[in-house]
KOLFI-298668 format. One line per field, with one value per residue (C-alpha): x, y, z. Coordinates in steps of 0.001 Angstrom, whole numbers, plus 524288, in hexadecimal, padded with zeros to 5 digits. Each point is the difference from the previous one (the first is absolute). Layout:
N
c1: [X;...]
c2: [Y;...]
c3: [Z;...]
***
This chain:
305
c1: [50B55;80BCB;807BC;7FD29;805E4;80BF9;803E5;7FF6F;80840;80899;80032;8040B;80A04;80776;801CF;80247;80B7E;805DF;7FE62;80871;809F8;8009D;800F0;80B63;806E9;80F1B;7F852;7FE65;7F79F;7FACA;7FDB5;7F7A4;7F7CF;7FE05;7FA2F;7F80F;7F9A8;80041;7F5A0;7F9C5;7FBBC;7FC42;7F7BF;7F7BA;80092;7F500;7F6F4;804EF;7FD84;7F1C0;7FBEC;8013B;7FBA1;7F41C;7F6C3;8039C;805F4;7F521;7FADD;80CED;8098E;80A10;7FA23;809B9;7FC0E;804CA;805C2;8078F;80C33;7F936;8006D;80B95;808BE;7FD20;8027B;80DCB;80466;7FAEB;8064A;80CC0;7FF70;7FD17;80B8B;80927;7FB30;802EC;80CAC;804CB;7F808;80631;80DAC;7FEFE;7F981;8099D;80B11;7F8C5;7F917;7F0ED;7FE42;806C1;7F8AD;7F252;800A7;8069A;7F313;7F6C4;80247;7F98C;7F4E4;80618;80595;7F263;7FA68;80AF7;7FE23;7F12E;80427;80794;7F781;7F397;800DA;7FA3B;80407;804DF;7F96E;8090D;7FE97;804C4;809D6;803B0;80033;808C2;80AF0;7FE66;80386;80B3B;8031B;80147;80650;80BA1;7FF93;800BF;80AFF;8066E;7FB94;8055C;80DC2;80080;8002D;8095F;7F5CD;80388;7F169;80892;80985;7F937;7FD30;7F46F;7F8A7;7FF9F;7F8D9;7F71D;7FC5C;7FE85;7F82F;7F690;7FF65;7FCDD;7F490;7FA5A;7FE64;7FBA4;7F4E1;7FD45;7FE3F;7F6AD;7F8E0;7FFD3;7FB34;7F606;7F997;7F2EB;80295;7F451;80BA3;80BA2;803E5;7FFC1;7F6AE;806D2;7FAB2;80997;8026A;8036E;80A53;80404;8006A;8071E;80864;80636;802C2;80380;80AF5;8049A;8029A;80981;804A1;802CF;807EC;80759;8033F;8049E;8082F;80570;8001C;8020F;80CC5;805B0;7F971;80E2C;805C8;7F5A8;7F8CA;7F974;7F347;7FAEA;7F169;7F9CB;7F185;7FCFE;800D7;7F2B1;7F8CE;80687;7F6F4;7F413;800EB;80178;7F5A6;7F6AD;80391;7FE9C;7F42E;7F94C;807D4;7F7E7;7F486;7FFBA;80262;7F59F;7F51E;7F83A;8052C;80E53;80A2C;80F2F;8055B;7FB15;80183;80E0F;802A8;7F8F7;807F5;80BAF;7FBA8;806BB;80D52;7FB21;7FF36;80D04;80632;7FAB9;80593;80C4D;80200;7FAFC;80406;80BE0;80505;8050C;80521;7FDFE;7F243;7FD0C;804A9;7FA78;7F1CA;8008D;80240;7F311;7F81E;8019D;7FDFB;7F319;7FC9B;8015B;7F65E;7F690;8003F;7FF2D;7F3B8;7F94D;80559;7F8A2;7F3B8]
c2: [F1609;7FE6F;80B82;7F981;7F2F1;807A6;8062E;7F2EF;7FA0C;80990;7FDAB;7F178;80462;80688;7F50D;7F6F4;808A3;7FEB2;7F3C6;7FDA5;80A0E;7F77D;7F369;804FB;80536;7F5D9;7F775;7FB65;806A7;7F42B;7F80E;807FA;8056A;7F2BF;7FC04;80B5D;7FD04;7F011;80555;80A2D;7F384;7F88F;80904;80098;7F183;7FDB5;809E1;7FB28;7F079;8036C;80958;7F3F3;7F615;803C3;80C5D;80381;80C86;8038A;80E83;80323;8099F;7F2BD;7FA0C;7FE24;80034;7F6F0;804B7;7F99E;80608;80AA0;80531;7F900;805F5;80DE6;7F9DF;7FC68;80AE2;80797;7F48B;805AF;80CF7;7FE1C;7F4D6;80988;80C43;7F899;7F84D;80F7A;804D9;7F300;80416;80D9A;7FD90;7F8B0;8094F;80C47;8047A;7FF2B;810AA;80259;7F33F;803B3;80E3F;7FC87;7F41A;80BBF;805D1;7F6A7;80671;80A69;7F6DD;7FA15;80CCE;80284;7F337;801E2;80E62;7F859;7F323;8040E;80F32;80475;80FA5;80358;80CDC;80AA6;7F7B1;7F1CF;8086B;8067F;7F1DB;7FBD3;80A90;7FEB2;7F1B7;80335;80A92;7F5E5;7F564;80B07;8008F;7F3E8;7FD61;80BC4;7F82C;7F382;806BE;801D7;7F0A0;7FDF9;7FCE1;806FC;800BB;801C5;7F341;7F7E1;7F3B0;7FC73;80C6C;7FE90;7F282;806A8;80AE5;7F473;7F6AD;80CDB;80393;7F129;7FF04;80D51;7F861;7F565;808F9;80509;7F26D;7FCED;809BF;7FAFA;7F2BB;802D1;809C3;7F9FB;7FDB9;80BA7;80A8A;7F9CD;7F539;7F17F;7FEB7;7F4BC;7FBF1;803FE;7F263;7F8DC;80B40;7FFCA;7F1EE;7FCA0;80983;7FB78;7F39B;802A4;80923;7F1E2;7FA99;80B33;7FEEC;7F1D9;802AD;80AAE;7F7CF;7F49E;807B7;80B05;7FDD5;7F275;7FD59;80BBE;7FE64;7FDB8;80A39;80CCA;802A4;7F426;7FED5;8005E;7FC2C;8094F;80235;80D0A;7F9A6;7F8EB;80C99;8053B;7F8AF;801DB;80E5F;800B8;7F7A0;806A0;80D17;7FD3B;7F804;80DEA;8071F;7F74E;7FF15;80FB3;8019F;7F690;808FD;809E0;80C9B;7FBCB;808A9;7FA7C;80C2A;80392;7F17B;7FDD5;80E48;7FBB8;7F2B2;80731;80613;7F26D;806D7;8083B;7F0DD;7FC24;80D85;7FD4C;7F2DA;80464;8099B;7F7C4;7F455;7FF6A;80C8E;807ED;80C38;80CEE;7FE6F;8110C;8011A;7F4B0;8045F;80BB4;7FA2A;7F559;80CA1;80434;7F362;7FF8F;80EE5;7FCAE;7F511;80861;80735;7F35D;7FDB7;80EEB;7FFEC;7F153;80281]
c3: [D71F4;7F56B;8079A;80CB8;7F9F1;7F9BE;80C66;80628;7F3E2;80527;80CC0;7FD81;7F539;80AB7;80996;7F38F;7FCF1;80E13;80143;7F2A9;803AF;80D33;7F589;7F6C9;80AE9;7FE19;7F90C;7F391;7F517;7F6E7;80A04;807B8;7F35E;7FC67;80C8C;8007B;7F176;806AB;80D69;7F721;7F5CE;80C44;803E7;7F489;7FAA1;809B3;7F9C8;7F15C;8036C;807A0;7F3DD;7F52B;8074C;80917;80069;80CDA;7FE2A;7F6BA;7FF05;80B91;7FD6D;8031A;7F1BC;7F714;7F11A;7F59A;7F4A0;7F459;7F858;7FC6E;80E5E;80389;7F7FC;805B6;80DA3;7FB33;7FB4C;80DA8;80714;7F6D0;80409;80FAD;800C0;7F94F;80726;80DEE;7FB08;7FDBC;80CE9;809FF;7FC29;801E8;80C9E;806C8;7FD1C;8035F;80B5C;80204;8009E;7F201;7F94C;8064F;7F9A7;7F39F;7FEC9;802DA;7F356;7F685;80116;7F7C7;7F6C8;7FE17;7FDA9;7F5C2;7FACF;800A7;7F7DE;7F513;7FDFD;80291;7FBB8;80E74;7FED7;80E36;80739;80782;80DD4;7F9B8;7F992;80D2F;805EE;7F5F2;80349;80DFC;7FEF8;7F765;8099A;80B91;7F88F;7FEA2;80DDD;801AE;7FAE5;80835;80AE7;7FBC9;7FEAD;80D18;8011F;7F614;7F58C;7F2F1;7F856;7F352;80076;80902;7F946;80ADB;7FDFF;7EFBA;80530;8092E;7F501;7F5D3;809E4;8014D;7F13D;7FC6A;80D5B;7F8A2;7F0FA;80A72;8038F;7F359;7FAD5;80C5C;7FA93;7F2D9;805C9;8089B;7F8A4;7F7F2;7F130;7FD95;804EC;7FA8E;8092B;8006A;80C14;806DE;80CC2;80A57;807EA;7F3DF;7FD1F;810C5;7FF48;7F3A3;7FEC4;80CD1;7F9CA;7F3B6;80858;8097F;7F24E;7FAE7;80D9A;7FEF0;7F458;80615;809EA;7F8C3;7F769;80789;80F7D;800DC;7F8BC;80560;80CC5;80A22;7F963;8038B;80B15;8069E;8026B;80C79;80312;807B2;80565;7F8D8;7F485;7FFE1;80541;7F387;7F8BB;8086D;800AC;7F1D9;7FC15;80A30;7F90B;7F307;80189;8053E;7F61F;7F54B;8062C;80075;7F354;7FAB4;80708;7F893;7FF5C;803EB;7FBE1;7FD36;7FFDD;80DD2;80601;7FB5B;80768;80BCD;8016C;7FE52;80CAD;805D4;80058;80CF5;80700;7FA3C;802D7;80E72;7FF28;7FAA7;80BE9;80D0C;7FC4F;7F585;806B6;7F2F4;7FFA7;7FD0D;80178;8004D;7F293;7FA7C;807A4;7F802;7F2FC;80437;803D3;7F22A;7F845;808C7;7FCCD;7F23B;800C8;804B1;7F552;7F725;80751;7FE2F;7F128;7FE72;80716]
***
């Protein structure tokens, strides 16, 4: 059931990053991330407000727990890491196109099995191993590919955001891991709507102050914002994904290692999306390079199983 719900995580991960590539596109960065933290908190208030004050949603998987500072305080500093990961992840986005981000995104998995390798002391087997080169092997090629669009991997400011957006989403999902998992293997054991829910709001607040401080005063002197529709399904594409990314991982038997590779999976919608309906180029080259990220997660699965 948890691999069923992490290939639909994925699923909604890849219209969720067309729809912000559709978003960014002339507009304005802060703005639009701040709205989409604004609809994302919306979304879950209702479940937040009905949890403390009635039983409702008792015994539901829509029950959100309560929880002092001691929980809190973990929520904040995931809130932290998410925010910064997508501040990184939004600006890269709108300068690049959908087919380099998407393939670049699917290798956190390897990070978080690195990661996983240095914090946890997991010892990788010859097919992780083998999954690890072949994603360093395609992000080469990759950047062959983006050289042909005048995109130089090596001083191209946007890409060093993409790389550092994906490197802070993998500590993301090593912390998840940390978080969800019960206190009798290590973890904190939070429930996973009270970490969905808050952490959204804890991330409108930095937001606010991002917004206030950096966009505003400068505001007539960058790009202007522009409202557009795609930015609300932003949020509900998002919140749809992560809520079955959660809910997966709070099953028995749930593995983070083999979810966060399946949801990377999402960069075969936004590579669609990228091709029929942003029309980028040199989509044979950059097909090949996806083939092998997606080879390479296969053998992330085999070595995890």
């Amino acid at each position: 059931m948890w691999l069923i719900l992490a290939f639909l995580s994925a699923t909604l991960l890849g219209f969720y990053d067309a729809f912000k590539k559709k978003a960014l596109s002339g507009n304005a960065v802060i703005p639009v991330l701040f709205l989409n933290t604004l609809f994302s908190s919306l979304i879950f208030v209702p479940f937040i407000v009905t949890s403390y004050t009635t039983n409702a949603l008792d015994g539901t998987i829509f029950h959100v727990a309560s929880g002092g500072w001691e929980v809190h305080k973990y929520i904040i500093l995931k809130s932290f890491i998410v925010l910064s990961s997508w501040t990184f992840g939004y600006f890269g986005m709108k300068h690049l196109p959908l087919t380099i981000v998407g393939p670049i995104n699917a290798t956190r998995p390897v990070m978080t099995l690195v990661g996983a390798m240095l914090v946890y002391g997991e010892v990788l087997n010859l097919y992780q191993w083998i999954g690890v080169i072949l994603a360093v092997i395609s992000f080469l090629m990759l950047s062959k590919s983006g050289k042909k669009e005048g995109i130089d991997f090596k001083h191209d400011k946007w890409i060093y955001f993409i790389v550092l957006a994906a490197v802070l989403g993998a500590i993301s999902g090593l912390y998840d891991k940390y978080l969800m998992a019960p206190p009798e293997n290590g973890g904190v054991g939070l429930d996973r709507m009270i970490v969905q829910s808050w952490y959204n709001i804890y991330q409108l607040v930095m937001m606010g102050f991002m917004m206030m401080i950096l966009w505003w005063p400068a505001r007539h002197k960058t790009t202007p914002f522009r409202w557009h529709w795609s930015i609300i399904f932003i949020s509900i594409f998002l919140s749809a994904a992560d809520f079955v990314y959660f809910y997966a991982l709070s099953l028995p038997g749930a593995m983070i290692s083999i979810v966060s590779m399946v949801r990377r999976g999402s960069v075969i919608v936004s590579f669609l999306f990228g091709a029929a309906l942003f029309h980028e180029k040199n989509l044979k080259a950059k097909f090949v390079d996806l083939l092998l990220v997606l080879i390479g997660m296969l053998f992330l699965y085999f070595g995890s199983k």
